[in-house]
C-alpha positions as CSV (number, residue, x, y, z in Angstrom):
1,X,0.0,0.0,0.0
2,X,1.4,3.6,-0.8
3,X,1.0,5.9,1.9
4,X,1.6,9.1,-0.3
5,X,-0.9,11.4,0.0
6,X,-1.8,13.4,-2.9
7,X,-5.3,15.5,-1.3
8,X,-2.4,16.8,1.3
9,X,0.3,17.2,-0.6
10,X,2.1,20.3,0.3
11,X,5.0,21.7,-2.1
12,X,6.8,23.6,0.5
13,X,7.6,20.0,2.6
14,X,9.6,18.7,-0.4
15,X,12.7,19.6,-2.0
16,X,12.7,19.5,-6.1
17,X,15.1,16.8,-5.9
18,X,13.0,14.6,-4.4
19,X,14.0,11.6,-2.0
20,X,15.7,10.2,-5.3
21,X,19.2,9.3,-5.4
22,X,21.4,10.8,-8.8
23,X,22.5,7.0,-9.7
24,X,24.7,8.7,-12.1
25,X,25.8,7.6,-16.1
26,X,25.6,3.8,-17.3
27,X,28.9,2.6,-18.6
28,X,30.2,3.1,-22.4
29,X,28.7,0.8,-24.6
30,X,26.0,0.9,-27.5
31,X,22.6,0.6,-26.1
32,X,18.8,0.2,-27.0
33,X,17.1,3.4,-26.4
34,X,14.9,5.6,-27.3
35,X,13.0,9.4,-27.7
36,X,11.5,10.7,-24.9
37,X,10.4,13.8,-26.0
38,X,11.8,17.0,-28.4
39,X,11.5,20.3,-28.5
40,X,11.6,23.2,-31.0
41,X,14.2,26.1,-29.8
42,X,16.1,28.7,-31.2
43,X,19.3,29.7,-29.6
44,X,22.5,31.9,-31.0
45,X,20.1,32.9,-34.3
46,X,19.9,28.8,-35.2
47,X,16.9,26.5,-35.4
48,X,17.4,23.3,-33.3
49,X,15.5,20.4,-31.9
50,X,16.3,19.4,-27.9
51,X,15.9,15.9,-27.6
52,X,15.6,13.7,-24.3
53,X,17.1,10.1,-24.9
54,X,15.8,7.3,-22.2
55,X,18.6,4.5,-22.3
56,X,16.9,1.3,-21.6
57,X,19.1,-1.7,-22.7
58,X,22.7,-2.8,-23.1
59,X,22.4,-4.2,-26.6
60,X,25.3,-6.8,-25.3
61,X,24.2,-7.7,-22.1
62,X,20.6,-7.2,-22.5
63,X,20.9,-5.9,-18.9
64,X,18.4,-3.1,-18.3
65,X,19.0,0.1,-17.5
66,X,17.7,3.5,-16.5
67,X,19.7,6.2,-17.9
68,X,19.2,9.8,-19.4
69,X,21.1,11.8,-22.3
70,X,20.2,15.5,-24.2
71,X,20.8,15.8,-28.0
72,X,20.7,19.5,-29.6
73,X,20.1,18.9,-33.3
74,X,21.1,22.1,-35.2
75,X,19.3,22.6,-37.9
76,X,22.0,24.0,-40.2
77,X,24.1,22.5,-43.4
78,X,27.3,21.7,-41.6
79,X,25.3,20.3,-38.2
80,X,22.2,18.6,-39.5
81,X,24.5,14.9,-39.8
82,X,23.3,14.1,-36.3
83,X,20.0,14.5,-36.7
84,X,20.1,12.5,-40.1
85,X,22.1,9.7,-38.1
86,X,19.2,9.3,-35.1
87,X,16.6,9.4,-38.2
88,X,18.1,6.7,-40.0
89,X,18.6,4.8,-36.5
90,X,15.2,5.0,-36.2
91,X,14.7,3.8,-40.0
92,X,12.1,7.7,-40.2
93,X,10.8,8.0,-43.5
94,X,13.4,9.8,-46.0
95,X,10.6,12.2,-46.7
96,X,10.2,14.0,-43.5
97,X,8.6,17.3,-43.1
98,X,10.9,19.2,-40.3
99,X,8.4,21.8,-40.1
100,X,5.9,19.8,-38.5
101,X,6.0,19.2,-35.1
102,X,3.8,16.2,-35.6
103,X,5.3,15.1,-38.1
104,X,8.4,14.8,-35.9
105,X,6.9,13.3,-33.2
106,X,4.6,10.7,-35.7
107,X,8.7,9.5,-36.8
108,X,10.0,9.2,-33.4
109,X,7.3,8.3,-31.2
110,X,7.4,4.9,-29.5
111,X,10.8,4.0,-31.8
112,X,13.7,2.7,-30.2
113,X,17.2,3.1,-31.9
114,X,20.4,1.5,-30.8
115,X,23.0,4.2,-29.8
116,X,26.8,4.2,-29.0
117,X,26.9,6.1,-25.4
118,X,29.7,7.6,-23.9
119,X,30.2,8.7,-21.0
120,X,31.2,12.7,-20.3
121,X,32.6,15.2,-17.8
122,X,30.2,18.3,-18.3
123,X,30.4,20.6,-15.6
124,X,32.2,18.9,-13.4
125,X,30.0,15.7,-13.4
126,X,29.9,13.2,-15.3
127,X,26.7,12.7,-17.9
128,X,25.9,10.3,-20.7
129,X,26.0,11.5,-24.4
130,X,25.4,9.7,-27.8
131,X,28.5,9.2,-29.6
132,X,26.6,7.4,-32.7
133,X,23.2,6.6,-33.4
134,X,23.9,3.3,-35.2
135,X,21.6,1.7,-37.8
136,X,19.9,-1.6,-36.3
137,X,21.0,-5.0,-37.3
138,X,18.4,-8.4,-37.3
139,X,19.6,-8.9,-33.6
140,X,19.2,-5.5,-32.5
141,X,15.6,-5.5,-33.6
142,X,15.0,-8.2,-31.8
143,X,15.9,-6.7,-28.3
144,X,13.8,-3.7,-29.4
145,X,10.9,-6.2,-27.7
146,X,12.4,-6.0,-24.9
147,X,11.2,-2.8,-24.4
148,X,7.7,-2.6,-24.1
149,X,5.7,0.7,-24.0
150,X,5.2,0.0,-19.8
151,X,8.8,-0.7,-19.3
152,X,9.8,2.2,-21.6
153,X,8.0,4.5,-18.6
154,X,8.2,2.6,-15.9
155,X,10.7,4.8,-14.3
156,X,9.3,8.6,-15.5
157,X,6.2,8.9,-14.0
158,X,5.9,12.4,-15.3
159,X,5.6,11.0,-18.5
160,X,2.3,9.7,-18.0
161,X,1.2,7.0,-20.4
162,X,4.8,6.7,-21.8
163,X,6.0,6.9,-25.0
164,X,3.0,7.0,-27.1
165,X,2.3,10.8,-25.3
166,X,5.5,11.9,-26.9
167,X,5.2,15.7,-25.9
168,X,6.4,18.0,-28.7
169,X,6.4,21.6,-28.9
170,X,7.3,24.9,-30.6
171,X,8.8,28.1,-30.3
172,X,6.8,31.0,-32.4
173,X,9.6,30.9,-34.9
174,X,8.3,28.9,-37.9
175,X,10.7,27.0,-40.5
176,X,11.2,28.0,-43.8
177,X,12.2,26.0,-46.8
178,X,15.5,27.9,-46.7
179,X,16.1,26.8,-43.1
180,X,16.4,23.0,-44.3
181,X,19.4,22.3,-46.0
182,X,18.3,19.5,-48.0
């Protein structure tokens, strides 16, 4: 039985860090993951998409795992290689809109990817990042159900249902055709 309380739930007796301990990076290695959610920004006069990456599986070990990682995909000629690299991890249609945020979040949704992840010192602590987003083989597929769409969530209850409410948005700056370099 749960004895948390959520009709006397006061803000002010909890800190935003919660009673959760930081359980830090996973270990190098290439990994089944998968979106959690993007968003649209523009920083420093470029358009970019902030992605969240939940790390779920070593593809070796086929250990799970609970771990975190941020991609900023710049939407520019010399930068948009990353973002091409996740999309053909997560075999996205060739034909992608960029401009539409559902669109997006229709190719990404609910899709895992196998990744090379790294770990980082950022700041004086040390963070995962993805190294390569690597195209799936047979076997890599395979694992991908291992990840269910309860197991994908199980450990983000902010993201309510999981996956399939893949939460997208946008900042008033639209796209234009000249903003895509392909």
């Amino acid at each position: 039985m749960n004895d948390f309380n959520l009709d006397s739930f006061n803000w002010n007796e909890h800190d935003e860090g919660g009673d959760r301990e930081d359980f830090g990076p996973v270990p190098p290695g290439d990994y089944i993951c998968f979106v959690q959610k993007f968003e649209r920004t523009h920083k420093r006069g470029k358009h970019q998409l902030d992605i969240t990456i939940k790390i779920k599986l070593n593809a070796r070990t086929e250990q799970r795992v609970d771990g975190i990682t941020w991609e900023t995909a710049t939407l520019t000629k010399d930068a948009i290689w990353k973002l091409v690299q996740l999309f053909k991890a997560l075999k996205a249609p060739t034909n992608l809109n960029l401009n539409s945020d559902r669109a997006v979040a229709e190719a990404i949704k609910s899709k895992p990817f196998k990744a090379k992840i790294i770990v980082e010192e950022y700041g004086g602590k040390k963070r995962n990042k993805v190294e390569q987003y690597l195209v799936p083989t047979e076997s890599d597929v395979k694992l991908f159900d291992k990840i269910d769409i309860k197991q994908r969530s199980s450990s983000d209850p902010s993201s309510g249902s999981g996956i399939e409410d893949t939460s997208y948005s946008s900042s008033d700056d639209e796209f234009t055709e000249d903003d895509i370099p392909f």
